[in-house]
C-alpha positions in Angstrom: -7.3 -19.1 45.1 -7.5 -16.2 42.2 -11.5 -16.0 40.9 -12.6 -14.9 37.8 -14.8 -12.0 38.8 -15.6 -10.3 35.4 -15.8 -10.1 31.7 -15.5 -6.6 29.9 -16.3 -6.9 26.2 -15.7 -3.6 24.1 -16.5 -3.1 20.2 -14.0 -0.3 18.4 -15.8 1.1 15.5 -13.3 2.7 13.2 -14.7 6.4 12.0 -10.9 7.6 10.8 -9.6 7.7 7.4 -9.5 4.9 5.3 -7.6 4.1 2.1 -10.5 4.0 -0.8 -11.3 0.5 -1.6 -9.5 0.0 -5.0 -10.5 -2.7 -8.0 -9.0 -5.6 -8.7 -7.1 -5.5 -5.0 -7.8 -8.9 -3.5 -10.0 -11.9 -4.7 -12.4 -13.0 -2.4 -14.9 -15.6 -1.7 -17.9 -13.0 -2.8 -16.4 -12.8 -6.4 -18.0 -15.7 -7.5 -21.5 -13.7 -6.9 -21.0 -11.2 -10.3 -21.9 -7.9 -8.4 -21.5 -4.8 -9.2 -19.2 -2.5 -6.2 -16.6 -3.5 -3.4 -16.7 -7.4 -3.6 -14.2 -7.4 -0.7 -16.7 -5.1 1.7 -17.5 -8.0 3.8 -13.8 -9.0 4.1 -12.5 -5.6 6.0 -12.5 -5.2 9.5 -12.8 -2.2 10.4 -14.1 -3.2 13.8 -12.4 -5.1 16.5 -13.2 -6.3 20.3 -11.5 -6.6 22.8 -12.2 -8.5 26.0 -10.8 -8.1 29.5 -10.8 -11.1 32.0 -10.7 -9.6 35.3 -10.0 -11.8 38.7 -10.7 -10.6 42.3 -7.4 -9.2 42.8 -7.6 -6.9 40.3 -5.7 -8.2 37.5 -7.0 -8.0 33.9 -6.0 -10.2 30.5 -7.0 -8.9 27.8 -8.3 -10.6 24.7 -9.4 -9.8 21.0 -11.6 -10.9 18.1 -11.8 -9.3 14.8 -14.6 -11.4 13.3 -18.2 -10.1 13.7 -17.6 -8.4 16.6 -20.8 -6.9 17.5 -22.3 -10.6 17.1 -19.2 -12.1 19.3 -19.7 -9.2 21.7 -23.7 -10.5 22.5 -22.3 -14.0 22.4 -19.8 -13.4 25.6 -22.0 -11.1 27.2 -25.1 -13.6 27.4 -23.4 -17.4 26.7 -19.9 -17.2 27.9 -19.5 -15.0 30.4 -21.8 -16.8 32.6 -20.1 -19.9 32.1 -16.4 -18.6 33.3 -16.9 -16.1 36.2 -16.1 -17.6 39.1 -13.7 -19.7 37.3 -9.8 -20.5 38.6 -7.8 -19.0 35.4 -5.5 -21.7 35.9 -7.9 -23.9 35.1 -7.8 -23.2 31.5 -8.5 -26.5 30.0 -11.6 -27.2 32.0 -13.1 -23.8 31.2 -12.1 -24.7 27.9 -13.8 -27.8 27.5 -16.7 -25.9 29.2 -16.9 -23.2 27.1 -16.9 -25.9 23.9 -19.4 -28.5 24.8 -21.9 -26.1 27.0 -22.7 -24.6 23.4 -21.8 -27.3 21.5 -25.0 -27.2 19.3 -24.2 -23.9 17.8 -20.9 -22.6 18.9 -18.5 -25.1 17.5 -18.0 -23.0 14.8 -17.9 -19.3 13.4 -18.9 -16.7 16.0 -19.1 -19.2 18.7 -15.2 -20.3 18.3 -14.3 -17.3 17.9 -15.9 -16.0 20.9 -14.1 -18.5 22.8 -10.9 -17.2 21.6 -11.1 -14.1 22.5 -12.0 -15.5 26.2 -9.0 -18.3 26.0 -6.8 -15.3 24.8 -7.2 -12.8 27.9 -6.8 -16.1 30.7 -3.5 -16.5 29.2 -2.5 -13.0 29.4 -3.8 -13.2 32.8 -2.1 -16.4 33.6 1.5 -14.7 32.2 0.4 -11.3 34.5 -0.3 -13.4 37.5 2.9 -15.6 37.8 4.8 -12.2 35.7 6.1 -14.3 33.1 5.7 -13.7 29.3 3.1 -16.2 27.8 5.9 -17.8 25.6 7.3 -19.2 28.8 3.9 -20.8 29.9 3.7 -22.9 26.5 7.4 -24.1 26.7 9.7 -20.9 25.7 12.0 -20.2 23.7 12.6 -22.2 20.7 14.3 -19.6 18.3 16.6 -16.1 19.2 13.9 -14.0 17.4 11.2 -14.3 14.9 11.8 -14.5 11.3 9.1 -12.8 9.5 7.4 -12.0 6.3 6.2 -9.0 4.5 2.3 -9.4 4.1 1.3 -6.9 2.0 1.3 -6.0 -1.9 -2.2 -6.7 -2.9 -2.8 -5.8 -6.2 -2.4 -2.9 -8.6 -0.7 -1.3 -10.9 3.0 -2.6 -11.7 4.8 -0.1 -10.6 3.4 0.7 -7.1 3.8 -3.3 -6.2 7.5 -3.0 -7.8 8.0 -0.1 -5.2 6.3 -1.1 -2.4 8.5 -4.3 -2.9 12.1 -2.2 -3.3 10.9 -0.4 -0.3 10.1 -3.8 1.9 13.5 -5.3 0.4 15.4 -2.2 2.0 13.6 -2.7 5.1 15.4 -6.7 5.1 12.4 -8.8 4.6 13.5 -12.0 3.4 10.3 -13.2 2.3 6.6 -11.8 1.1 3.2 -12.5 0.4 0.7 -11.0 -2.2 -2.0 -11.1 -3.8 -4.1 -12.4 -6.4 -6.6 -9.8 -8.2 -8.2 -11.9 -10.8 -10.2 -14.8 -10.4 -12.4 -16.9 -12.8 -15.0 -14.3 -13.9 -12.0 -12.8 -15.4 -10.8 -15.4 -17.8 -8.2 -16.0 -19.6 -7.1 -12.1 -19.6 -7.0 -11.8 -15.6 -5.1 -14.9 -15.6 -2.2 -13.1 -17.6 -2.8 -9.7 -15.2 -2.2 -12.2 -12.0 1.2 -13.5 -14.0 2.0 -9.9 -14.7 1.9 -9.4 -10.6 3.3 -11.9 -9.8 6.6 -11.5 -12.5 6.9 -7.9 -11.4 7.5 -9.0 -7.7 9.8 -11.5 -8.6 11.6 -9.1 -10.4 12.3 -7.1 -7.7 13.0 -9.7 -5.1 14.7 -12.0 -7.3 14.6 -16.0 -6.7 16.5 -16.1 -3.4 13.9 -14.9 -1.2 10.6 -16.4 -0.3 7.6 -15.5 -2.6 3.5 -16.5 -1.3 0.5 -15.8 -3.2 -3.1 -15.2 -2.1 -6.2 -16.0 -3.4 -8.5 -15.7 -0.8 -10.8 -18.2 -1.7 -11.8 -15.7 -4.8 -10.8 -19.0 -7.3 -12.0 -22.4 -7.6 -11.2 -25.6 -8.3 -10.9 -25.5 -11.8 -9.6 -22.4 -12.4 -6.7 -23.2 -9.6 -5.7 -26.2 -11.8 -5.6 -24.2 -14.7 -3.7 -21.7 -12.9 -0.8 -24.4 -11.1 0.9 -24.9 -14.1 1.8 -21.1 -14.9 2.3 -20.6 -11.4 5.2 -23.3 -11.0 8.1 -21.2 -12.7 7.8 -18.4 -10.4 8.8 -20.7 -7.4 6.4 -20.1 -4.7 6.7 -20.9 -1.4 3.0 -21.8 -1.2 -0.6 -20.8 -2.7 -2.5 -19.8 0.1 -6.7 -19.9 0.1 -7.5 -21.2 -3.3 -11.1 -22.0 -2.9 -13.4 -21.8 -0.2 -12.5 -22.4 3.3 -15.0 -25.8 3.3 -13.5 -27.2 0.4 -11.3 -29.5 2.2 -11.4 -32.1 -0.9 -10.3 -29.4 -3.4 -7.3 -28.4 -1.1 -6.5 -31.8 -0.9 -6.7 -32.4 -5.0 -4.6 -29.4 -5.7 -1.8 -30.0 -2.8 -1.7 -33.6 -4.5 -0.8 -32.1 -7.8 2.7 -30.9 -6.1 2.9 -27.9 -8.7 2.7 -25.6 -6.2 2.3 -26.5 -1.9 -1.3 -25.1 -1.1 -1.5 -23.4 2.4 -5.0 -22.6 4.4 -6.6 -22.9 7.8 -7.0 -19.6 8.3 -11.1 -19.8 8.4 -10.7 -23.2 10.0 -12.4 -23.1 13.8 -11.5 -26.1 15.6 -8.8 -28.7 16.7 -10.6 -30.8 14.9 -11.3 -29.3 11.9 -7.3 -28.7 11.8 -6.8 -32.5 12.2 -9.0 -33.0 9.3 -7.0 -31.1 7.3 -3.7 -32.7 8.5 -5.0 -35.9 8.5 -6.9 -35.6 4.4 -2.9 -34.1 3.2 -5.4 -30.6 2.1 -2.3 -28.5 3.0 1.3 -28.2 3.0 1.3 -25.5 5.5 -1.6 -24.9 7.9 -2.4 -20.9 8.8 -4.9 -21.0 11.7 -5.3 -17.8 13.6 -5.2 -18.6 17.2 -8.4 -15.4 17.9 -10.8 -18.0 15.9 -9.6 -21.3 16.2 -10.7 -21.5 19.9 -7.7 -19.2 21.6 -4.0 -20.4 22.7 -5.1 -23.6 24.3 -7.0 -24.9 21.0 -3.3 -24.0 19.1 -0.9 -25.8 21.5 -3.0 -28.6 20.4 -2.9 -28.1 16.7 0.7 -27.1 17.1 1.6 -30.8 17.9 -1.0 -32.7 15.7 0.8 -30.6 12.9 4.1 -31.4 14.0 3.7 -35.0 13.9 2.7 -34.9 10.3 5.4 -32.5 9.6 2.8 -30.1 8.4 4.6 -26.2 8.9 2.3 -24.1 11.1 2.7 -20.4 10.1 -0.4 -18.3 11.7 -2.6 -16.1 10.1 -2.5 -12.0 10.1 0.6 -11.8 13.1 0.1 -10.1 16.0 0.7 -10.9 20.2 -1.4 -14.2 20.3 0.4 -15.8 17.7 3.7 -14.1 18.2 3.8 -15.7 21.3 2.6 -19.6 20.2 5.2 -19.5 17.2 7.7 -18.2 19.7 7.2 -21.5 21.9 6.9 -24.0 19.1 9.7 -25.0 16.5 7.4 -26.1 14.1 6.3 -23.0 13.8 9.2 -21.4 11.1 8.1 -18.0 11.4 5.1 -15.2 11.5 3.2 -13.2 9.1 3.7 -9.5 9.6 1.6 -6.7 8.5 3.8 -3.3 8.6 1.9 -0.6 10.2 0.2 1.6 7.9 -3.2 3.4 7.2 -6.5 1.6 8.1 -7.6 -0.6 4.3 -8.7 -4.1 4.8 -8.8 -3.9 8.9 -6.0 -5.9 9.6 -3.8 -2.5 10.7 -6.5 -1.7 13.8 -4.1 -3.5 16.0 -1.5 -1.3 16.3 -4.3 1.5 16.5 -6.2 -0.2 19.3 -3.4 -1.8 21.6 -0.2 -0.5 23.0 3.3 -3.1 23.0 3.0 -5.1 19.5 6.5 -6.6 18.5 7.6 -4.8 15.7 10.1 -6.4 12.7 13.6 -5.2 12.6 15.3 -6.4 9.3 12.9 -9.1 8.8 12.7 -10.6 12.7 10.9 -9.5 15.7 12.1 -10.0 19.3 9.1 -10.8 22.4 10.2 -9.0 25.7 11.2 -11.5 28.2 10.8 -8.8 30.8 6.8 -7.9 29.5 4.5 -10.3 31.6 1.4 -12.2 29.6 0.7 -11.4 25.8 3.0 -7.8 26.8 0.3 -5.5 25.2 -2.1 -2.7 26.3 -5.1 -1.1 25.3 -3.7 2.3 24.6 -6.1 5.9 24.3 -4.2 7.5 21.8 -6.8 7.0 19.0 -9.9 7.3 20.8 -10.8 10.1 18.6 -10.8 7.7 15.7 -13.5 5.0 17.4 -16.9 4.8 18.6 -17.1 2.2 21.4 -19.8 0.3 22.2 -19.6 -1.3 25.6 
């Protein structure tokens, strides 16, 4: 019987160039504070760890978190570690459900959760590596030829670099796209017409027969969100993602009811339950949880069919393998957000600098390799020069 023998935790500290943090680019929940500088400094990632689940044969998973990653790093390294080796990777649900309610008092949540992601992650590329089967297979297959997805990008500035940046993701065959709000209620009335002015300019490029998303980041609140619906609902979007703060379940709720414009969030929700509470109180019309916080791929098969029997879309946050490979496996789960590879800003881009084999879109879809066992990815050296690692 295959043994968990080890747990390798890594923390890559971006030192390469970074696009200059610019103003107005993304509202975000530290707006509401009034301070001078980069509000959004606490939103970039420009760290990442990964962690490798090694058995006795020799085979490694591998696992990531982009939360707190020095914090997550102590966390497996003292809590969770422990509480795995020695552990049949097969027996994912148990060490789940150990992992959960040995640290129930204050891993739940947050770091904790997150830390068990990265853990549930690297078992199920293990499991895929061991039995050489892509993890897609594990959770039921396929369910669609390929992946539609959507261009995630055009946070905001001036006009005419969003109208471009748009032409240019239009060319590429993107059928839909998401972007962003830069003006939030310290703004006023006036950053409420430059957020129109964005939003206009994008549909002017795209025109109405594609798919337009918005978001806010939690950078609004509940007022200012119902102030903004009503302007909003001409422009036709698909949803408004993150209008307040992550813990605001009852102000989702109250602005999804208005059905102006679908509200979409999850994406800093950590827990099966916490998913069904949004389900279950109608706070969203389409539910983003990313499966390296929620509690990993076993915590989103669950969600995935709570979700599907309210007939609540899942759509994952921020891409990548791990949620590549649940939407691939689940039909309630339309399609994937896509970041196109580009120079390091928010944090987001680190992936395709820190691991080999991400799916990339062709004309709006992306294919997994049925032929590439577990999540299909590797940690590549070919940026090493770029990171400081901490073991």
């Amino acid at each position: 019987m295959t043994k968990i023998k080890s747990i390798r935790t890594r923390v890559w500290n971006w030192t390469g160039p970074t696009v200059p943090p610019q103003g107005n680019f993304c509202t975000n929940a530290s707006d509401a504070l009034g301070m001078k500088g980069d509000a959004m400094e606490s939103f970039r990632f420009h760290q990442w760890l990964t962690c490798e689940v090694e058995t006795d044969d020799g085979t490694i998973g591998i696992g990531n978190a982009a939360l707190a990653p020095s914090v997550v790093k102590k966390a497996i390294d003292d809590w969770y570690a422990p509480l795995v080796i020695g552990e049949d990777p097969f027996d994912y649900a148990y060490i789940w459900e150990k992992m959960y309610r040995r640290t129930h008092a204050w891993g739940r949540r947050g770091v904790g959760m997150t830390a068990m992601s990265a853990i549930d992650i690297a078992i199920w590329d293990l499991m895929g590596k061991l039995v050489d089967k892509p993890v897609f297979k594990l959770l039921g297959g396929r369910t669609k030829e390929e992946i539609p997805v959507y261009y995630s990008k055009l946070y905001a500035g001036p006009i005419d670099v969003m109208q471009a940046e748009a032409e240019e993701a239009m060319k590429a065959g993107y059928q839909a796209f998401k972007m962003r709000f830069g003006w939030g209620p310290k703004d006023g009335m006036a950053g409420m017409r430059e957020n129109l002015k964005r939003i206009e300019c994008v549909r002017e490029v795209i025109g109405y027969d594609k798919d337009l998303m918005a978001d806010a980041y939690m950078g609004w609140n509940l007022d200012y969100t119902k102030r903004m619906l009503p302007k909003l609902a001409p422009y036709e979007l698909r949803w408004l993602e993150e209008p307040v703060i992550g813990d605001d379940t009852s102000g989702y709720a109250e602005l999804n009811a208005m059905n102006i414009v679908p509200i979409s969030g999850g994406e800093h929700e950590f827990s099966v339950i916490g998913c069904k509470n949004l389900l279950q109180t109608n706070a969203v019309s389409v539910l983003q949880y990313d499966t390296n916080r929620v509690g990993g791929i076993t915590a989103a098969q669950k969600i995935n069919a709570i979700a599907e029997a309210y007939q609540v879309p899942v759509i994952p946050h921020a891409g990548q393998m791990h949620n590549y490979h649940v939407t691939m496996a689940n039909t309630n789960c339309p399609m994937s957000e896509y970041f196109p590879v580009f120079d390091v800003e928010v944090g987001n881009e680190l992936f395709y600098y820190i691991f080999e084999g991400d799916a990339e879109a062709q004309g709006g879809f992306l294919q997994l390799d049925e032929e590439k066992p577990g999540l299909g990815i590797t940690i590549t050296d070919k940026y090493l020069e770029h990171f400081e690692i901490t073991e």
